[in-house]
ZATI-357985 format. One line per field, with one value per residue (C-alpha): chain; x, y, z. Coordinates in nm, 4 decimals, always signed. Each point is the difference from the previous one (the first is absolute). Layout:
cadena A|...
X X|...
Y Y|...
Z Z|...
***
This chain:
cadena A|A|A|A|A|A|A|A|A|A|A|A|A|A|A|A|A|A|A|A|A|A|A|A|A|A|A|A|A|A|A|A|A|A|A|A|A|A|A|A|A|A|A|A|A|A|A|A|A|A|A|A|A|A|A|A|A|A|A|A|A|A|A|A|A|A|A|A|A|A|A|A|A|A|A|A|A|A|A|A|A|A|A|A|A|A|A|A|A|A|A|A|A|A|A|A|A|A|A|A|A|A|A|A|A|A|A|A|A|A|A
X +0.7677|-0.0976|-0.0642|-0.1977|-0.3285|-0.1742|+0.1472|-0.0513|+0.2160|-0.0999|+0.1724|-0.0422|+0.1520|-0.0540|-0.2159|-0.2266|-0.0136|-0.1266|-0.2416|-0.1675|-0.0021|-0.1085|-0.3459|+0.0058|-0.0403|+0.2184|-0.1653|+0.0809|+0.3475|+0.0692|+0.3460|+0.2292|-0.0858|+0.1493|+0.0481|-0.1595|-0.0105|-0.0867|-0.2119|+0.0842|-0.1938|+0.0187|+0.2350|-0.2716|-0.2325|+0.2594|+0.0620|-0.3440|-0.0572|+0.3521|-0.0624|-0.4129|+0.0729|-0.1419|+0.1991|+0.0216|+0.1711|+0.3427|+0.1714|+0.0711|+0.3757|-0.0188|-0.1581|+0.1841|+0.3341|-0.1680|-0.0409|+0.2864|+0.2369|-0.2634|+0.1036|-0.2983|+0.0701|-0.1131|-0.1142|-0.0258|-0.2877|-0.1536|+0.0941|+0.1245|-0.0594|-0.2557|-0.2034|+0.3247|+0.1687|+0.2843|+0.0740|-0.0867|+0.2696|-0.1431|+0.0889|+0.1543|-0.1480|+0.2555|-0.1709|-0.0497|-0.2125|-0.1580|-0.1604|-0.1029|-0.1250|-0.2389|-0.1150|-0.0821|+0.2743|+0.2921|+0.3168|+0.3214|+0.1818|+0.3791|+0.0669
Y -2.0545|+0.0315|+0.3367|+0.1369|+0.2111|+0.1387|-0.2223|-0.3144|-0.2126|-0.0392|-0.1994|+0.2043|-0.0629|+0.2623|-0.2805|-0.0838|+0.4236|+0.0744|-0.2926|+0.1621|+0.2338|-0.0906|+0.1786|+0.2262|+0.3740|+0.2564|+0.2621|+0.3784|+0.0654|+0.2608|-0.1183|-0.3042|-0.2365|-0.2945|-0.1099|-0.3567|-0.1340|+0.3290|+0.1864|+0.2256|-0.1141|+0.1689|-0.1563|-0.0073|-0.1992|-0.2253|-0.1113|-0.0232|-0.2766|-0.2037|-0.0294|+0.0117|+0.2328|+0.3571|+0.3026|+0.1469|-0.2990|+0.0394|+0.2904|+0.1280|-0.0186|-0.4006|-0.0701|+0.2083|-0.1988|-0.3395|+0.1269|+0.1036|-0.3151|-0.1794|+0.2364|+0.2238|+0.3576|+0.2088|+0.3934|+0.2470|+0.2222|+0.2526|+0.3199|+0.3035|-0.2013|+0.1124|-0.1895|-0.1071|-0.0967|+0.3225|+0.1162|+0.3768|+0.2025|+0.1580|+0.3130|-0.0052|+0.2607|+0.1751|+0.0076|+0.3582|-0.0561|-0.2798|+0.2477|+0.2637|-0.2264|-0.1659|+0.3666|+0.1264|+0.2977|-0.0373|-0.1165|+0.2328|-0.1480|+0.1163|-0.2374
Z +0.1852|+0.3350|+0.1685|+0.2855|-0.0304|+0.2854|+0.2415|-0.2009|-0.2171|-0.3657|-0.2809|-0.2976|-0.3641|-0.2962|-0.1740|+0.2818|+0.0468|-0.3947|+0.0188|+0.3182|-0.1738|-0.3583|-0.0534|+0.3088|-0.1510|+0.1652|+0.2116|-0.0955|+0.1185|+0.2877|+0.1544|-0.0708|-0.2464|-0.2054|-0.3350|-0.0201|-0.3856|-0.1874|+0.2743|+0.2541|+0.3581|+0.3503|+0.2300|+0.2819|-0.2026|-0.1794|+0.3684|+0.1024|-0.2862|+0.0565|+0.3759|+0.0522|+0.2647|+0.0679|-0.1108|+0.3247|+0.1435|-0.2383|-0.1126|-0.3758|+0.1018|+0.0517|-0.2872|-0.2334|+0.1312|-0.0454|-0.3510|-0.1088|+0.1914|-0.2503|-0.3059|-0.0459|-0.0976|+0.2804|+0.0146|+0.2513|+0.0485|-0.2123|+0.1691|-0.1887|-0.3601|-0.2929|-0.1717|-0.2690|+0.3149|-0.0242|+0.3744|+0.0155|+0.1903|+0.3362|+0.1647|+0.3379|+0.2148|+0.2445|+0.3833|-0.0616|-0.3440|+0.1266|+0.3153|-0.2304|-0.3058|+0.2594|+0.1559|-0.3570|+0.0147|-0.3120|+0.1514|+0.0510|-0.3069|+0.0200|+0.3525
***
């Protein structure tokens, strides 16, 4: 398949992709990241190995479609998940809260 990283052309197949990356070990996870064989690697350095380019030159957002036109599952980032991977409801602060949580004075609570 051919796609388009950083500005440059690269024909990529889902072979060619898990022999790149056949003995690479993932790097601790802290945004998007994709399931290659049975491990879990971050998008950013999954791209760094198929295209021997630096991670600033490409975004997460090119790679992750490259990867999933090829048929790799594909994750979004960690934010708001435990450790289990459960998504922990947040509270939404009204304006009003959100002034008087950051002065240190309790918030009016009935508006």
């Amino acid at each position: 398949m051919r796609c388009v990283i950083a500005r440059f052309p690269f024909d990529l197949s889902k072979n060619g992709v898990l022999a790149s990356m056949k003995g690479v070990k993932p790097e601790p996870i802290t945004g998007e990241s994709v399931l290659i064989g049975r491990r879990h690697y971050p998008v950013k350095q999954v791209g760094e190995v198929i295209t021997r380019q630096d991670r600033r030159d490409f975004t997460s957002g090119e790679v992750t479609r490259a990867m999933t036109r090829l048929g790799f599952t594909c994750q979004g980032g960690l934010a708001g998940q435990t450790a289990q991977g459960t998504v922990q409801p947040t509270r939404v602060l009204t304006p009003l809260q959100n002034a008087s949580a950051l002065l240190g004075s309790p918030a009016p609570q009935g508006l």
